[in-house]
N, C-alpha and C positions, 0 to 999 in steps of 0.2 A: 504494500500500500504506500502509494506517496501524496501526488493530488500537491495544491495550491496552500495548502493549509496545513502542509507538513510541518513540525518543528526539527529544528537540530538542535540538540540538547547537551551543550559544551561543556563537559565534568571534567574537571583538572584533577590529578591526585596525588600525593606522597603521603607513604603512610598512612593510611588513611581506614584500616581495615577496623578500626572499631567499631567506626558510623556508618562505612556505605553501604553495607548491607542494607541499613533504615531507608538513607535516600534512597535508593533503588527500589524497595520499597514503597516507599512514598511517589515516585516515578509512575511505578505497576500503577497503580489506585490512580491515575489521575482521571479526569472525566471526558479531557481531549486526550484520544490514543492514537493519534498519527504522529507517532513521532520516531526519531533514532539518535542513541545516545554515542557521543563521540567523546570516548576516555583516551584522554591523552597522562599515560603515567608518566614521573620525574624520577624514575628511580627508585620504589618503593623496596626498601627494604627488610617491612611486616607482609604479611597477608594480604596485601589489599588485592593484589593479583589475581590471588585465588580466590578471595571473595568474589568476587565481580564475573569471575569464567564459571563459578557454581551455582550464580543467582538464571534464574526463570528468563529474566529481559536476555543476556547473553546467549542463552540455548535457542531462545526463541527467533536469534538473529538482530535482535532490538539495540545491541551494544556494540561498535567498532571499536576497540582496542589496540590501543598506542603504544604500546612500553618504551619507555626511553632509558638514556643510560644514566641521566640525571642531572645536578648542578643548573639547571635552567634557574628554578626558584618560581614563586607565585606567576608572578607578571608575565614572561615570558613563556610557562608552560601552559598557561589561559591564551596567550596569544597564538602559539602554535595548533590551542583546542580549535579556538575561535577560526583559526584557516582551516579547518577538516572540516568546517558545515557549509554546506552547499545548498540548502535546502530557502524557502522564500524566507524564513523566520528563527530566529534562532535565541535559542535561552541561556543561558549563563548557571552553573551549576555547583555549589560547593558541597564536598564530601562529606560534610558533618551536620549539614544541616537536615530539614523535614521538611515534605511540602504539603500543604495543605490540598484535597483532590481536585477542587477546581481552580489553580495557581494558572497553569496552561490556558484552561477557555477563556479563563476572566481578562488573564491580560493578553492572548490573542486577538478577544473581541475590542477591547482598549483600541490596539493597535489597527485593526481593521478600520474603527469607527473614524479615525484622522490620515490616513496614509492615500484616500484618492487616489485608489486602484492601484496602489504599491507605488505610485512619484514620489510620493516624499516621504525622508527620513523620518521612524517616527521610534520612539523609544517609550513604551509603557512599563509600568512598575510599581508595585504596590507598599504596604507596610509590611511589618514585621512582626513577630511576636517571639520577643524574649523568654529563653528556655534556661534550665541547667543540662549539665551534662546527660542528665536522665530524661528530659522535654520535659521537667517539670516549669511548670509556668514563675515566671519570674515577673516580668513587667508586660503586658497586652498589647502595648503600642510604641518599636521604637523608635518613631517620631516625635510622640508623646513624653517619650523617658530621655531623650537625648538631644544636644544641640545642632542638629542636621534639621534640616525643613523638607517637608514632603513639599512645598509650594515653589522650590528650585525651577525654575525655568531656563531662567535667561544666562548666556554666556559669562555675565560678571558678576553669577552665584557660584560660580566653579572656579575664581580665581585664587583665590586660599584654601579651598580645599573639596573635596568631593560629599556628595548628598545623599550617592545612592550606590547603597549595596548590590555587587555586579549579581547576587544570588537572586536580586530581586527583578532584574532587568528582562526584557524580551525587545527586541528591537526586529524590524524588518532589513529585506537584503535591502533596500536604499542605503539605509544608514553603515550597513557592515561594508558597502561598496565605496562608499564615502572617503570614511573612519580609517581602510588599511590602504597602504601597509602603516601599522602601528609604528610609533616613532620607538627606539629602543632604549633612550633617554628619561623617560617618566616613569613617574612614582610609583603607579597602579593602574590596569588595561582600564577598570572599569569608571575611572576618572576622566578617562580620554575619551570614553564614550560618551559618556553625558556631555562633555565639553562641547564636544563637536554635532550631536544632538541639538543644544543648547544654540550653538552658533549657529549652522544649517538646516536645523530639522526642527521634531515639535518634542517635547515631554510630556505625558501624560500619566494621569497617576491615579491609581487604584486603591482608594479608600479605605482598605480593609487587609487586614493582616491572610497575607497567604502563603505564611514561609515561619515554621517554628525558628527561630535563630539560636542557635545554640551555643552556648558561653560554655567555654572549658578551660580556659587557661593555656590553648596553645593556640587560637586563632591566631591566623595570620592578620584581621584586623578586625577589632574589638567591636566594642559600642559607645561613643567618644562622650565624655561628658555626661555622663549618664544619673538624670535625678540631680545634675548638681548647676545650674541651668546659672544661679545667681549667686554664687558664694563667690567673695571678695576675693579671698588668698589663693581660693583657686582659679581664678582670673589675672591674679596676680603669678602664680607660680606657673600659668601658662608660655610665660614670656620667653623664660628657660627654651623652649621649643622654636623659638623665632630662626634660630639659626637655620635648624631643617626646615620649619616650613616656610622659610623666606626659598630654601635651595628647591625645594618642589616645586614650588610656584612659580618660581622663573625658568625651570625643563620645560613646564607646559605651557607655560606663554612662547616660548621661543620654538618649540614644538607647532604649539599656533600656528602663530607668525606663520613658520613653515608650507604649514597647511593654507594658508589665505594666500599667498604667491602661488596655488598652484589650485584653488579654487575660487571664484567672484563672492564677493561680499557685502550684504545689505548694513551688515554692522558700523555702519561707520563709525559712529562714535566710539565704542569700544575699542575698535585699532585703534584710531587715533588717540587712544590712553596707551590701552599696551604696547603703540611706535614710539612713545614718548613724542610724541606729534600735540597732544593737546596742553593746554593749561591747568593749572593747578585746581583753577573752579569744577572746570569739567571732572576732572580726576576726583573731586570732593562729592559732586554731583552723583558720580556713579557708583562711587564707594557706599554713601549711604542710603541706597538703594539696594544695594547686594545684599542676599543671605550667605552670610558666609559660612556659617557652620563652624565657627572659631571662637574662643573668645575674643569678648569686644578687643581690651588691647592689645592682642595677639595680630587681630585681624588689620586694625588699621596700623601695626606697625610693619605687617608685609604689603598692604595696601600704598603704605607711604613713600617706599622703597620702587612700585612699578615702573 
């Protein structure tokens, strides 16, 4: 089965054999079943391998499997996933997480309802729901529990830092045709999506938690800020962090940049911040309009620096 409305289902993995048997799991159950899952492993040095060649989806032909010999790391072994799907739509998928069974339709139909017959980039995405290691319920909403914004839209929301967890992303090929080849300079793939989402395409955002998010203490990236939205010291102890997140910030603008020399651009004002083209008012202008998802003086002191 393949059809218009296929997904490819981009699972990154290292080690990973404690959870994937659940995601996979949680895969089976979903409510849209056109799909096929593209594991690209890093080198797994537990079980994961064999997990995944004795689950149901692999027998069934559901799972292509990658094995690599390793050292890739996050970014780059998501980016290698994300080149093996071929299919009109494609999901983004982490090994420790749970999907709730309509994850797939809700944000396929998202997608559908803004993309105008597949022209434009369109990236949909839902909430979260904060787990422990075992899916017990932690926090319901993490939009709600953390300083990220589900209301991320526009390109100079994504200048300090990213909004949306790649687990929760589904984007159309517009957008995957767009977006690569991925610059190999930046922090995180699924930063770069939304970026460029944001810059040439639309976001869209699904209301409701359809992704248990699982807190264990070895995520690759947490739940930032979490419940602690207005404490002083920890606003102030944020600062500490300015050095990297000033160096992220400026990969992906200049990453950008990149991308704007080799695509036309409605943005103008925003280049003309990130050219250092504009004045200081404009640059003031669009800063405090941005969600940045940082604390406040975390944000405008990489804000101050563009």
């Amino acid at each position: 089965m393949t059809g218009h409305d296929r997904i490819s289902i981009a699972l990154a993995t290292y080690n990973g054999g404690r959870y994937v048997r659940q995601q996979l799991d949680s895969i089976q159950h979903q409510t849209h079943q056109n799909f096929i899952i593209h594991v690209c492993d890093d080198g797994s040095r537990d079980n994961t391998l064999d997990v995944i060649r004795s689950h149901e989806l692999y027998q069934q032909g559901k799972v292509r499997l990658y094995p690599g010999k390793g050292g890739l790391g996050a970014m780059k072994n998501f980016r290698r996933t994300i080149a093996c799907c071929e299919d009109d739509y494609i999901a983004l998928c982490d090994q420790d997480d749970y999907w709730v069974p309509e994850k797939l339709e809700r944000l396929l139909n998202e997608v559908n309802a803004h993309e105008q017959g597949g022209a434009t980039p369109v990236l949909a995405f839902s909430d979260l729901e904060i787990v422990d290691a075992v899916l017990g319920p932690l926090y319901p909403s993490f939009y709600r529990a953390s300083i990220k914004s589900s209301a991320a839209s526009q390109p100079e929301d994504f200048v300090v830092s990213n909004h949306i967890p790649g687990c929760a992303m589904l984007f159309n090929r517009a957008l995957k045709q767009l977006m690569e080849p991925m610059p190999d300079d930046i922090r995180m793939h699924d930063w770069w999506i939304a970026m460029i989402a944001a810059h040439s395409g639309k976001i869209a955002y699904v209301d409701m938690p359809l992704i248990k998010y699982r807190q264990h203490g070895n995520n690759t990236v947490g739940v930032p800020g979490i419940l602690r939205k207005r404490l002083l010291p920890d606003s102030l102890l944020c600062l500490r962090g300015y050095p990297t997140g000033h160096k992220h910030s400026r990969m992906m603008l200049t990453a950008l940049k990149n991308f704007c020399q080799r695509h036309q651009s409605d943005n103008t004002d925003f280049l003309r911040v990130i050219r250092g083209e504009a004045g200081m008012l404009s640059k003031l202008s669009l800063m405090r309009r941005a969600r940045n998802g940082e604390r406040k003086l975390l944000s405008c002191a990489i804000w101050w620096m563009v």
